[in-house]
C-alpha positions as CSV (number, residue, x, y, z in Angstrom):
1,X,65.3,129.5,157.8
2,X,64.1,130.9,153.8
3,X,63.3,128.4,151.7
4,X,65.5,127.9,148.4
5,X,63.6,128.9,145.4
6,X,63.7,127.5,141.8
7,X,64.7,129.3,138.6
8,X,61.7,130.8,137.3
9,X,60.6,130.3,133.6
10,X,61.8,133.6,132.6
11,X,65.2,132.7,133.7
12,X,65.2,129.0,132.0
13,X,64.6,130.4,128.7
14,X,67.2,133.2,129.0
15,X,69.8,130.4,130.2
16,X,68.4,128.7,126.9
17,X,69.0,131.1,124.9
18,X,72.9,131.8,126.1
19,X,73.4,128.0,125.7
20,X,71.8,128.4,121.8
21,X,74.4,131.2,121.6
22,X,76.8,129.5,122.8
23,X,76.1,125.7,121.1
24,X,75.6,128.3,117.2
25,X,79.2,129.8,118.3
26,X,80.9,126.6,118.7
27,X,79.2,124.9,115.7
28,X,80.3,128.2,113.5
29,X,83.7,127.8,114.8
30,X,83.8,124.2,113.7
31,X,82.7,124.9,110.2
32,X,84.9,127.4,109.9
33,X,87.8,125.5,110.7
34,X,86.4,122.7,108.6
35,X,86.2,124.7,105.5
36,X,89.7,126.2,105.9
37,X,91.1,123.0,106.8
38,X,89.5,122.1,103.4
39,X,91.2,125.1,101.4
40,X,94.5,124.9,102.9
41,X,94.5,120.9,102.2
42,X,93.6,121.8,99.1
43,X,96.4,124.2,98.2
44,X,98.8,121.7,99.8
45,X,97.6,118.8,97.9
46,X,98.1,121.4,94.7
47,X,101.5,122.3,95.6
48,X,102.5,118.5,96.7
49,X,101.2,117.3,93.1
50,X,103.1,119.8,91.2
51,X,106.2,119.5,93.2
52,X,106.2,116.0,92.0
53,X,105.1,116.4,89.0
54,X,108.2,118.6,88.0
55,X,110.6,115.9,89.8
56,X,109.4,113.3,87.8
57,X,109.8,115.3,84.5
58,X,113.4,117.1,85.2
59,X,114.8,113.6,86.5
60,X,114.1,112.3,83.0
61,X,115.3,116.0,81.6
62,X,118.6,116.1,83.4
63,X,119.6,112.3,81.8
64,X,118.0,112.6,78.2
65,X,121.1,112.7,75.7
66,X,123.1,110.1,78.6
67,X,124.2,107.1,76.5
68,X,127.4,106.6,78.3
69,X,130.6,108.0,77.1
70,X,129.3,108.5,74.1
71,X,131.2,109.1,71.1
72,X,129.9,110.8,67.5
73,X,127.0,109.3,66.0
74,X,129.8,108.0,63.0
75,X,131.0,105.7,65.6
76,X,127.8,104.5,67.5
77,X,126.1,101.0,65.9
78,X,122.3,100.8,66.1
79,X,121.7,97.0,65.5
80,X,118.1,96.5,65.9
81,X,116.2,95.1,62.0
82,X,113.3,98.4,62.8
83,X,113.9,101.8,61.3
84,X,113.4,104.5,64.1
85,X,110.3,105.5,63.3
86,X,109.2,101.7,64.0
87,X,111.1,101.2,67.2
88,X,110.5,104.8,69.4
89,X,110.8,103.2,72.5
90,X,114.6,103.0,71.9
91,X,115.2,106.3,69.2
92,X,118.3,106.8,70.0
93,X,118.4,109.6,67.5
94,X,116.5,112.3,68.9
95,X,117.2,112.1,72.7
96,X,114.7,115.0,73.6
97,X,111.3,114.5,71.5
98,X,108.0,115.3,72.1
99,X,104.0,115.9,70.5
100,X,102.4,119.1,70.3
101,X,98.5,118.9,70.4
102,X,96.4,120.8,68.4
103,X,93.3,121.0,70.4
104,X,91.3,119.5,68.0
105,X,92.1,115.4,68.6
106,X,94.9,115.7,66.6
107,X,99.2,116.2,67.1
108,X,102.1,117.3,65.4
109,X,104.7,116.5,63.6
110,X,103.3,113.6,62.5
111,X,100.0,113.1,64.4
112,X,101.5,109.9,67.1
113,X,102.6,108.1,63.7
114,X,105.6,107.3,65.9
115,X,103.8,106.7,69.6
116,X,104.1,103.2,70.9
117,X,100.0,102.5,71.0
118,X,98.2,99.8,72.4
119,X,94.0,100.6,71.8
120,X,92.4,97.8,72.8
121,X,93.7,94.6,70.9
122,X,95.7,96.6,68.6
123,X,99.3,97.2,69.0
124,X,101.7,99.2,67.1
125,X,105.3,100.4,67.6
126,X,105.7,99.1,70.9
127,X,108.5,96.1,71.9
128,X,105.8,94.0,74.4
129,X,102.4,94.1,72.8
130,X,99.9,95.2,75.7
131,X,102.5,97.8,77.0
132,X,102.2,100.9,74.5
133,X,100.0,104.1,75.2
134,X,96.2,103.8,75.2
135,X,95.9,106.8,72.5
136,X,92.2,107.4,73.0
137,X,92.4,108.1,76.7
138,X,95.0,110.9,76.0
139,X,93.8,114.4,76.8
140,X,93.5,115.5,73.2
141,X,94.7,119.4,74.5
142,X,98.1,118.2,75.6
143,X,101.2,118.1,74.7
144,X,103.9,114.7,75.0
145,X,107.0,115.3,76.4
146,X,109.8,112.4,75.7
147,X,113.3,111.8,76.8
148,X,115.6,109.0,76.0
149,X,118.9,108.2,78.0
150,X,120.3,104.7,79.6
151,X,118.9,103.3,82.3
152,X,121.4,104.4,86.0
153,X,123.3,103.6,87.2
154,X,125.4,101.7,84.3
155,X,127.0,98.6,84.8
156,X,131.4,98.1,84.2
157,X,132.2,95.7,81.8
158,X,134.2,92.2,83.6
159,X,135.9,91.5,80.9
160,X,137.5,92.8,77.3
161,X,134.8,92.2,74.7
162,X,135.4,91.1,70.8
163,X,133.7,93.0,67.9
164,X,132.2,90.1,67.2
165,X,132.0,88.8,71.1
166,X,129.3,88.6,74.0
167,X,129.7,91.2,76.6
168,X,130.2,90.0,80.4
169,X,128.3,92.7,82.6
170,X,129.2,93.3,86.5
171,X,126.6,92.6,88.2
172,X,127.5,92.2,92.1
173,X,124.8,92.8,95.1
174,X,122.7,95.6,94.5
175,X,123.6,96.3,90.7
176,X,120.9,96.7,88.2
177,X,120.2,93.3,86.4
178,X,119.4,92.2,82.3
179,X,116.7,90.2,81.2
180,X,116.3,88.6,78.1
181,X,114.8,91.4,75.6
182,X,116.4,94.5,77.3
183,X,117.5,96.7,74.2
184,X,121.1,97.8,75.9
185,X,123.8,100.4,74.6
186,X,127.6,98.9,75.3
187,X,130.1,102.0,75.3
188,X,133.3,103.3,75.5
189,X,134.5,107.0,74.8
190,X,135.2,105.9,71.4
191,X,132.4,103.9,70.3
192,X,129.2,102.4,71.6
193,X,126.7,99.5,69.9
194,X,123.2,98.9,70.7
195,X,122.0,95.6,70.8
196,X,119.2,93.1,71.9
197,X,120.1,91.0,74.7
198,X,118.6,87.6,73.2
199,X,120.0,85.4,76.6
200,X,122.0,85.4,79.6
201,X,124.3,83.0,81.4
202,X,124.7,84.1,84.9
203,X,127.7,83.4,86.9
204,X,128.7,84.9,90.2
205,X,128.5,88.8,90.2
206,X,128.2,88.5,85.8
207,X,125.9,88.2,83.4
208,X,127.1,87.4,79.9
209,X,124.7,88.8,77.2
210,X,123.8,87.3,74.0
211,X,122.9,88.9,71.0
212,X,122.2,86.4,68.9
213,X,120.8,87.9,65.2
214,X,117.8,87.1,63.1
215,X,116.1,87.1,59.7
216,X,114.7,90.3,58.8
217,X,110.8,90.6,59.6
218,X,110.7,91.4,63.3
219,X,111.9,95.1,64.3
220,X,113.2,94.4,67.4
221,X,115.4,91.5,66.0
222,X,119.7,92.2,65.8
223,X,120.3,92.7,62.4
224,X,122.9,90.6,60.2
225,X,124.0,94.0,59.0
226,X,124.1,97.0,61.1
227,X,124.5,100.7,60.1
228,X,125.7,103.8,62.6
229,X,124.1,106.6,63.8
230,X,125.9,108.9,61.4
231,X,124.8,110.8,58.1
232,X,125.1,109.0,55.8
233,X,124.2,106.0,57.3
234,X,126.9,103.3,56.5
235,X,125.9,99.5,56.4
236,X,128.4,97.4,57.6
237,X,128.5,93.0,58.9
238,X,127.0,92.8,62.4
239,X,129.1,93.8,64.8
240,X,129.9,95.9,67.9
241,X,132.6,97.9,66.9
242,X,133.0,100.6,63.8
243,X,136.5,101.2,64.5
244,X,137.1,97.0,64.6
245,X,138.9,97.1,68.3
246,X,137.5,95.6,71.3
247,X,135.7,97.4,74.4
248,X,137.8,97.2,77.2
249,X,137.0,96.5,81.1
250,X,136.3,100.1,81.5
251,X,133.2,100.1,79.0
252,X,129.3,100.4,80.3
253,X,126.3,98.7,79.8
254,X,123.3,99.9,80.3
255,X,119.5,99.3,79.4
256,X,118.5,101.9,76.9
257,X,115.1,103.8,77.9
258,X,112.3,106.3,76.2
259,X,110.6,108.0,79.1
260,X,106.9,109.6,77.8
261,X,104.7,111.5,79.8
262,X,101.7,112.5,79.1
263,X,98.0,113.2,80.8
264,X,95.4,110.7,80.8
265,X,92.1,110.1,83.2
266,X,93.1,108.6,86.6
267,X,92.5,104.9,87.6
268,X,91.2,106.8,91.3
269,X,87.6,109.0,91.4
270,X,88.0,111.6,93.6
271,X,85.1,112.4,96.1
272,X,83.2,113.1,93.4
273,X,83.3,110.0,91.7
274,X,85.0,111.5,89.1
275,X,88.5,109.7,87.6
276,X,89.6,113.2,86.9
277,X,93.2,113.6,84.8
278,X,96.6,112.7,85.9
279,X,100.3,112.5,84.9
280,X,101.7,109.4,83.1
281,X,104.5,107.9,82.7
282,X,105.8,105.2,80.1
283,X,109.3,104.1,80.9
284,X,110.9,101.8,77.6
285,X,109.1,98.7,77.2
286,X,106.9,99.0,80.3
287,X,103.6,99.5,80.7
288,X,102.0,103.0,81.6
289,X,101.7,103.9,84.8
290,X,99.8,106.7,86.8
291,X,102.2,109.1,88.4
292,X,100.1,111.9,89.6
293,X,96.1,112.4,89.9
294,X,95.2,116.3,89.4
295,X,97.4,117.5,86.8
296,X,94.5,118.6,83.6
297,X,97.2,119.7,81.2
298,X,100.9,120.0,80.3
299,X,102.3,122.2,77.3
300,X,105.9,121.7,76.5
301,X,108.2,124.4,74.4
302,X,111.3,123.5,73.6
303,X,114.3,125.7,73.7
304,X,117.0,125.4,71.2
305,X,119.8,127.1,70.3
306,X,120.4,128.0,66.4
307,X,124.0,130.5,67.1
308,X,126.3,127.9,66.0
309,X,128.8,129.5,68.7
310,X,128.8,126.0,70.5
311,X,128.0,127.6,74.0
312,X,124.4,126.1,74.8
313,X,122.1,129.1,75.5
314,X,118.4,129.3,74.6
315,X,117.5,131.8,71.7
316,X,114.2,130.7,71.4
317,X,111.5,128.7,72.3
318,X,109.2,126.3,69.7
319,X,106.8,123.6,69.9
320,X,107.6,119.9,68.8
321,X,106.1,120.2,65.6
322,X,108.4,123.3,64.6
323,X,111.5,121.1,65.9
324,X,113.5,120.7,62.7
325,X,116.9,119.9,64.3
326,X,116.6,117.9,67.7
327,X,120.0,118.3,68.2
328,X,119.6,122.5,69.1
329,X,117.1,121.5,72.1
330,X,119.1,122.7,75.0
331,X,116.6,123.5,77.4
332,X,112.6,122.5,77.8
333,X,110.3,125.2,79.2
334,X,107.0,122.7,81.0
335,X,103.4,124.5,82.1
336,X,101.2,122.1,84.4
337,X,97.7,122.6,85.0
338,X,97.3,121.4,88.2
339,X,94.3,120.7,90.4
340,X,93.1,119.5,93.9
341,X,91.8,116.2,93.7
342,X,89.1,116.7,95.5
343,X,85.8,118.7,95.7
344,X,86.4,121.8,98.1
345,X,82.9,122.2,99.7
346,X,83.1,126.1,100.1
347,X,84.0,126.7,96.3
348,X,81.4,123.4,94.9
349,X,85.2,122.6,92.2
350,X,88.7,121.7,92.4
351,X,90.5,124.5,93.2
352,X,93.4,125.1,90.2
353,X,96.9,126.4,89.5
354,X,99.1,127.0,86.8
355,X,103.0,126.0,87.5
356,X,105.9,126.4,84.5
357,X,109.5,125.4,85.2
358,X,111.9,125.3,82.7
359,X,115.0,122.7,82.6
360,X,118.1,122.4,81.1
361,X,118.6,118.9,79.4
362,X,122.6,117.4,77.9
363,X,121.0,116.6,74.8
364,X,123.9,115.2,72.9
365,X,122.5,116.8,69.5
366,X,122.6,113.6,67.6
């Protein structure tokens, strides 16, 4: 009977070796596949952010100008005390608006004389003190893009309102609400008023809205006297009609809204550590909030349309500090900068993208 043999040392360390080959082969696999898997979620994360990045900004596009059934600025009240350039959040006048920054800290037209700001303890412009724009986190190389419509959907009127009377919004299950403070714009086809809502009595699917007025002194107070939207402006007693007839059940009500976004560092670090930029969003008299983290830099050109042939088609595109008439703005034309989030290992940075999409916007033209 032969005796069975061991494996010799020769043989151990070439069975070694394959294993080694083997064992490196696997491991090289692995971190292969772990530094693609880190490049393509990468590229997705960049695609995902920038997908809804531009659904954020074209939902707000596709409404700016929406105040109802709107008629001509002639027949449209504004009846808050504040001249625009005081009370932005609810500028009526210019429903597509916007800040072109000049690289160096600084913005045009009017360097964010009109920005609702809160820096620290100091508040300007803004309706709730605490709730305006941090203007010294802003990235100082870009731009502001703003949009102002009503808030959707709009409530129906419940019953026939005076000039001088209270509107009664329909408010059943699932219907947006009022609070006390809501700036809101009543109209009809004919004529529309805009108003503070200074108390509500609620009933069973209603809410009746006060508008009580004040002394001068406060911008956001309703004014005793109350001029229109028109050129030139014509003062007139309080009241929510120009034409002196009543709204009838037909009319909406909705809460009027100035959407801003703009880039700002993110609340998040990424895997870094790093609180890298991000979209922002202000929506009326709300606070900021952090939309999207990644996205280093927007630039906005506005495209307006100075034919006079009343068919809304872009001629040419300018910045906001070349915007003379906001009326012409027919279209906006929006370049993100857009990164990953996070480090990718095999390039040591974010990887980065530029995205543009332009939108067309109803833009009334007041």
């Amino acid at each position: 009977m032969q005796r069975q043999a061991g494996f010799s040392i020769l043989e151990l360390m070439i069975a070694l070796m394959l294993g080694l080959v083997v064992v490196a082969g696997i491991v090289q696999l692995f971190v292969g596949n772990s530094r693609t898997y880190d490049i393509v979620n990468a590229q997705s994360r960049l695609q995902e952010n920038a997908r809804y990045s531009f659904d954020f900004i074209t939902e707000a596009a596709r409404t700016a100008g929406y105040f109802g059934c709107a008629p001509e600025p002639d027949f449209i009240i504004k009846g808050l005390t504040g001249n625009w350039n005081v009370i932005p959040e609810y500028d009526m006048s210019r429903p597509v608006d916007g800040f072109e920054s000049n690289g160096d800290g600084t913005y045009g037209p009017n360097n964010l004389l009109t920005l609702p700001r809160s820096t620290g303890s100091t508040n300007v412009n803004v309706h709730i003190n605490g709730n305006g724009i941090d203007n010294t986190e802003l990235d100082t190389d870009s731009d502001i893009l703003i949009f102002r419509s009503v808030r959707q959907p709009v409530n129906r009127l419940l019953d026939t309102v005076q000039p001088t009377g209270e509107p009664v919004a329909y408010t059943p299950a699932g219907a947006p609400t009022f609070a006390v403070n809501d700036v809101v714009v009543l109209s009809d086809c004919e004529q529309a008023a805009m108003f503070r809502v200074t108390g509500i009595t609620a009933g069973a699917d209603r809410q009746t809205l006060a508008r009580d007025t004040a002394a001068a002194g406060n911008n956001y107070e309703n004014s005793a006297t109350v001029n229109t939207l028109g050129e030139p402006l014509e003062i007139i007693p309080a009241t929510l009609s120009v034409l002196g007839r009543p709204y009838g059940a037909m009319a909406t009500i909705s809460q009027l809204e100035s959407t801003y976004f703009f880039i700002a560092p993110s609340t998040q670090a990424n895997n870094a550590g790093v609180n890298i930029p991000a979209l922002w969003r202000k929506v009326g008299r709300q606070a900021p909030v952090e939309l999207v983290q990644g996205v280093e830099n927007m630039q906005v050109f506005y495209g307006v349309d100075t034919t006079g042939d009343n068919v809304a088609n872009v001629n040419r595109y300018i910045t906001a500090d070349q915007i003379t008439d906001p009326g012409a703005i027919v279209a906006v034309r929006v370049r993100l900068d857009v990164s990953s989030p996070d480090l990718v290992a095999e390039a040591g940075d974010r990887m980065r993208r530029t995205f543009s999409k332009t939108i067309s916007v109803r833009n009334l033209g007041f």
